[in-house]
C-alpha positions as CSV (number, residue, x, y, z in Angstrom):
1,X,75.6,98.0,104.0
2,X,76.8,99.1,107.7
3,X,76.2,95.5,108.8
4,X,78.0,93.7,106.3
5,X,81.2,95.9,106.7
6,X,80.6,95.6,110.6
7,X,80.9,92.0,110.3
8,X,84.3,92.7,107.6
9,X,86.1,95.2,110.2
10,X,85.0,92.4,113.2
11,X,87.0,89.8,111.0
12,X,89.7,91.7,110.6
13,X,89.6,92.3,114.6
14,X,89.7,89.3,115.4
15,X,93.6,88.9,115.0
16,X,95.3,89.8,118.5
17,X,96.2,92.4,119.7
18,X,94.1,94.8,117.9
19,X,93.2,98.4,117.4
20,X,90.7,100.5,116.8
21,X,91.3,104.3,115.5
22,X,89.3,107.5,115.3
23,X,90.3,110.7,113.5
24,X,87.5,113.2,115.9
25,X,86.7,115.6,113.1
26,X,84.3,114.7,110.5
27,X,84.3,111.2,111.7
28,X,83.1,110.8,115.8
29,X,82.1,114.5,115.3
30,X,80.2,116.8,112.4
31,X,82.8,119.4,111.4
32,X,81.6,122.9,112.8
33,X,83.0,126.2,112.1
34,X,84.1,127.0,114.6
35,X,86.3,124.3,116.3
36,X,85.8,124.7,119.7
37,X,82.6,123.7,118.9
38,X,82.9,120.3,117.7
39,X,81.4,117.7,120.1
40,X,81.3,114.2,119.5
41,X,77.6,112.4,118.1
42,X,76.2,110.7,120.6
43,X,75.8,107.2,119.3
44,X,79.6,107.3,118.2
45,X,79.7,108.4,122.6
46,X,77.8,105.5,123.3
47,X,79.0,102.8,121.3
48,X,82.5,103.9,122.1
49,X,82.3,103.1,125.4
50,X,80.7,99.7,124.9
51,X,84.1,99.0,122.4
52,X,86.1,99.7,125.6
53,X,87.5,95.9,126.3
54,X,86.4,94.4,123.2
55,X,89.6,95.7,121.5
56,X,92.8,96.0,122.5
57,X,93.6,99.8,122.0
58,X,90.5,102.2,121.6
59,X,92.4,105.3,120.3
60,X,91.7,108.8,118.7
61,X,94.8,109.9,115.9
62,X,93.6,113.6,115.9
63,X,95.0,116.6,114.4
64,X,93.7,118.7,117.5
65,X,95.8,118.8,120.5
66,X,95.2,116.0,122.7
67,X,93.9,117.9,125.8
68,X,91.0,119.5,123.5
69,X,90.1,115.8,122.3
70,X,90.1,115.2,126.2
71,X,87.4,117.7,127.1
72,X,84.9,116.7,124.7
73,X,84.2,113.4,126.1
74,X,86.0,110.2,128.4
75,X,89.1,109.5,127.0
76,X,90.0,107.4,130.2
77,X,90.2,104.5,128.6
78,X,91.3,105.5,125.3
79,X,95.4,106.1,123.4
80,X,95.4,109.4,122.2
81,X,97.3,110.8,119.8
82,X,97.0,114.7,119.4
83,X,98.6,117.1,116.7
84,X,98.8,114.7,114.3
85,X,101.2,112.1,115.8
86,X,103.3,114.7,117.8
87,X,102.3,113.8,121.5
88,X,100.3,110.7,123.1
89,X,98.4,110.4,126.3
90,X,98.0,107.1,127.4
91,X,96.7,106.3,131.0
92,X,98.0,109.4,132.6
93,X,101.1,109.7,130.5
94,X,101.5,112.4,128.5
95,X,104.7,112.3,125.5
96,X,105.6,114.7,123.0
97,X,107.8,114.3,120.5
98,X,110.6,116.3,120.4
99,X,110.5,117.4,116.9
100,X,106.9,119.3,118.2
101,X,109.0,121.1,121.3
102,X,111.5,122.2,119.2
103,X,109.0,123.8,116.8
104,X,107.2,126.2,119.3
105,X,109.0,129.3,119.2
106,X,108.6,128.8,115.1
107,X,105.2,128.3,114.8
108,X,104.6,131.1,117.4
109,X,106.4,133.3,115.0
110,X,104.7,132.4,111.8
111,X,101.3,132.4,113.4
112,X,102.2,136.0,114.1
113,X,103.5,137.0,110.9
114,X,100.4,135.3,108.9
115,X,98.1,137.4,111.1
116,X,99.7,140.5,110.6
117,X,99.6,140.4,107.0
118,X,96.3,139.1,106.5
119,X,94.6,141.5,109.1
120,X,96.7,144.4,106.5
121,X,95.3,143.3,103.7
122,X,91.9,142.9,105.6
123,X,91.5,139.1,105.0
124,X,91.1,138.3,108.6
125,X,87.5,138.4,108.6
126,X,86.2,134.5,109.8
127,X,89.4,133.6,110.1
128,X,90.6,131.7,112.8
129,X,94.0,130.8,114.3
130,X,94.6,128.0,116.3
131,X,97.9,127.8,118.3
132,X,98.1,124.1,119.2
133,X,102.0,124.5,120.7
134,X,103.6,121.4,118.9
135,X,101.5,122.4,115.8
136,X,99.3,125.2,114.7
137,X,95.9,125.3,112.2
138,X,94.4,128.2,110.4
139,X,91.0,127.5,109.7
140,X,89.1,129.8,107.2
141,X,85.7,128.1,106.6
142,X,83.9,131.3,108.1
143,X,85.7,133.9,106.1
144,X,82.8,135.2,104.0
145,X,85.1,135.4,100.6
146,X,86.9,131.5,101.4
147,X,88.0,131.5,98.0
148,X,90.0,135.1,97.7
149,X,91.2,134.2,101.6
150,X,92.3,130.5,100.4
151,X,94.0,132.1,97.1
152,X,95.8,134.6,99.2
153,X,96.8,132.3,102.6
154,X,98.1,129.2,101.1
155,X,100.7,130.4,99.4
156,X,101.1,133.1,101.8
157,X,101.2,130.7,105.0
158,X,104.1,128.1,103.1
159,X,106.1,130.7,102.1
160,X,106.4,132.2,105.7
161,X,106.5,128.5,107.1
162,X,109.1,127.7,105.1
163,X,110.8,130.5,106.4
164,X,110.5,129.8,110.0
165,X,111.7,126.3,109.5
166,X,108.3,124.8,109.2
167,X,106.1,123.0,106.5
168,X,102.6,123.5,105.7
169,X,100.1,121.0,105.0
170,X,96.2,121.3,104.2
171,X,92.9,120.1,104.3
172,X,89.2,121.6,104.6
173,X,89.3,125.1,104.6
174,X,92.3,124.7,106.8
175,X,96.0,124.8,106.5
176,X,97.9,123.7,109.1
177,X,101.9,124.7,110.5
178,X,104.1,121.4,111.1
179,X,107.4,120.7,112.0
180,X,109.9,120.2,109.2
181,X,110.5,117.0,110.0
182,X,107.8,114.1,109.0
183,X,105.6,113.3,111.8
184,X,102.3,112.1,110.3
185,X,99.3,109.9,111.3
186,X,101.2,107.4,109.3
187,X,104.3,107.7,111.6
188,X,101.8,107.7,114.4
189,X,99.6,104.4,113.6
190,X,102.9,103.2,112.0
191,X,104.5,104.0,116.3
192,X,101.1,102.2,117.7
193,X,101.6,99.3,115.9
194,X,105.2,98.6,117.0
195,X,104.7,99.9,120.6
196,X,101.5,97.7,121.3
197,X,102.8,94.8,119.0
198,X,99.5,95.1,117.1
199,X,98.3,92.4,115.2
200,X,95.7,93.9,113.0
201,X,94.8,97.5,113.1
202,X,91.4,99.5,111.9
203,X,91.6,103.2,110.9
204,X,88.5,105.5,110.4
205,X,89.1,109.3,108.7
206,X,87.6,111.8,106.4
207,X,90.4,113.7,105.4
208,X,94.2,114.5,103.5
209,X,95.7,114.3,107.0
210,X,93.9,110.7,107.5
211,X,95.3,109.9,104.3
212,X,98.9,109.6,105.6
213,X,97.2,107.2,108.4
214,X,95.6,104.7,105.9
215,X,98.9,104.4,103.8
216,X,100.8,103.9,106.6
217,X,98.7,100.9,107.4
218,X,98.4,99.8,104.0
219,X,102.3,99.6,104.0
220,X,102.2,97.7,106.9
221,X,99.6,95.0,105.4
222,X,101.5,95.2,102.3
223,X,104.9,93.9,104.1
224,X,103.0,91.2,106.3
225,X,103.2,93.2,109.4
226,X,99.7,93.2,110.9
227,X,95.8,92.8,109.0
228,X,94.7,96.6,108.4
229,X,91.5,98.5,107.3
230,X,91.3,102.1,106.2
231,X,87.7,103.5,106.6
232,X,87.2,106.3,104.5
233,X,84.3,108.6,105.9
234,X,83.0,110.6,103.1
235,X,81.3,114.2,103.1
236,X,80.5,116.3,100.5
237,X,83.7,118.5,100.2
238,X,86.1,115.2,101.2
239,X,89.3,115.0,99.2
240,X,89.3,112.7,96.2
241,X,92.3,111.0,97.6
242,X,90.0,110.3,100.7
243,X,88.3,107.8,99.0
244,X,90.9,106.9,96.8
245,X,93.3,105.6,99.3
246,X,90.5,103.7,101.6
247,X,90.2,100.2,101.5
248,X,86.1,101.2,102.2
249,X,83.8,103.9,102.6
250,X,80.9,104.8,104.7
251,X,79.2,108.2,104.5
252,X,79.6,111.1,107.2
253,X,79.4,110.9,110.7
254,X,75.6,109.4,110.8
255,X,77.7,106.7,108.8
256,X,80.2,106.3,111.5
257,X,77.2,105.6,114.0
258,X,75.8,103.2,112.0
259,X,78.6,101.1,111.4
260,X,79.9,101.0,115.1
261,X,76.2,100.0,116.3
262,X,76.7,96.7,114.1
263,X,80.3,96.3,115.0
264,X,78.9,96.0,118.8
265,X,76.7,93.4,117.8
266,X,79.1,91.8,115.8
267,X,81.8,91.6,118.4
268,X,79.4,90.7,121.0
269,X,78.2,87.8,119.1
């Protein structure tokens, strides 16, 4: 199966310039609880840096922050686009866009309030808030009662979002604090693609945030633009509209490794 699409994602590559994108989590890395944790699979490592020079742009389009992404492995020769679109690093230069800087003081408020009332109403437990400066995620996939937290923070977190200026968005056991205005991985590939006058583009992700990524490509396909492909990687709590909006599927990371194995051989044929 992995062979076969290989050789399908090397066809599409072979338009020029091209692109090849990562989301980290749940695609180059397992998801972990806790998200400092997270570490990228070794074969995804490996075969990562022998893609180096056989595509044009090599890039992660991560909802972490881009220095986190940085420390888990070497980005040198990689575009990477951290907290979900919101700032790039790029050979030493580091952008943010300005709808992230004017959100800080916000999402430094909000993140306060949300604690404050679920450590009242002792739903804290396994709950963990990650200040990311242009953006900010709450993960709650260690609270032992996910359900009761996820009943009571999701409403909880949009309504106090909405009140700092801000607009929530979610995905696995996570919600996450964004600025109002709409700065997606869609905007983000959509960005790459006019900034490295991209010819064809590939996109691997496993989750609603990726989503906005694979339409944004598909749009682009649709008009003429470039040649696209939006990998879907599929786990066993992934989002219907994962698969849904992928032009193909591969399953988890072990997947991931697979396929980028054969797309070596294929490119190097």
């Amino acid at each position: 199966m992995s062979d076969s699409l290989a050789a399908t994602i090397a066809g599409v590559l072979k338009a020029r310039p091209s692109a090849l994108l990562f989301d980290f989590d749940g695609c180059l890395s397992e998801l972990t609880n806790e998200p400092g944790s997270a570490v990228i699979h070794p074969r995804n490592e490996a075969a990562l840096q022998r893609l180096t020079g056989m595509v044009d742009v090599l890039g992660i389009v991560t909802g972490r922050a881009a220095h986190d992404v940085m420390t888990k492995f070497d980005t040198s020769g990689l575009v990477i686009v951290g907290n979900h679109g919101l700032e790039t690093h790029h050979r030493g230069v580091h952008v943010e866009h300005d709808a992230g800087v004017d959100a800080i003081a916000a999402i430094d408020a909000a993140m306060a309030e949300i604690s404050e009332r679920l450590t009242r109403d002792k739903l804290d437990a396994g709950v963990i808030f990650e200040n990311k400066r242009l953006s900010a995620s709450i993960h709650y996939r260690q609270a032992p009662n996910q359900k009761q937290v996820g009943s009571v923070l999701v409403p909880l977190a949009r309504l106090i979002a909405t009140g700092h200026g801000l607009r929530l968005t979610e995905g696995k056991l996570i919600v996450e604090l964004r600025p109002m205005e709409e700065v997606t991985k869609g905007t983000a590939v959509t960005r790459l693609v006019e900034e490295f006058d991209l010819r064809c583009a590939v996109f691997m992700g496993d989750d609603l945030t990726d989503v906005d990524g694979f339409l944004g490509l598909t749009a682009l396909r649709a008009a003429g633009v470039i040649e696209s492909l939006a990998v879907g990687v599929i786990g066993p709590d992934s989002h219907a509209r994962v698969a849904e909006t992928a032009d193909v599927v591969v399953t988890g990371v072990g997947g991931v490794a697979d396929l980028l194995e054969d797309l070596v051989q294929e490119l190097e044929r």
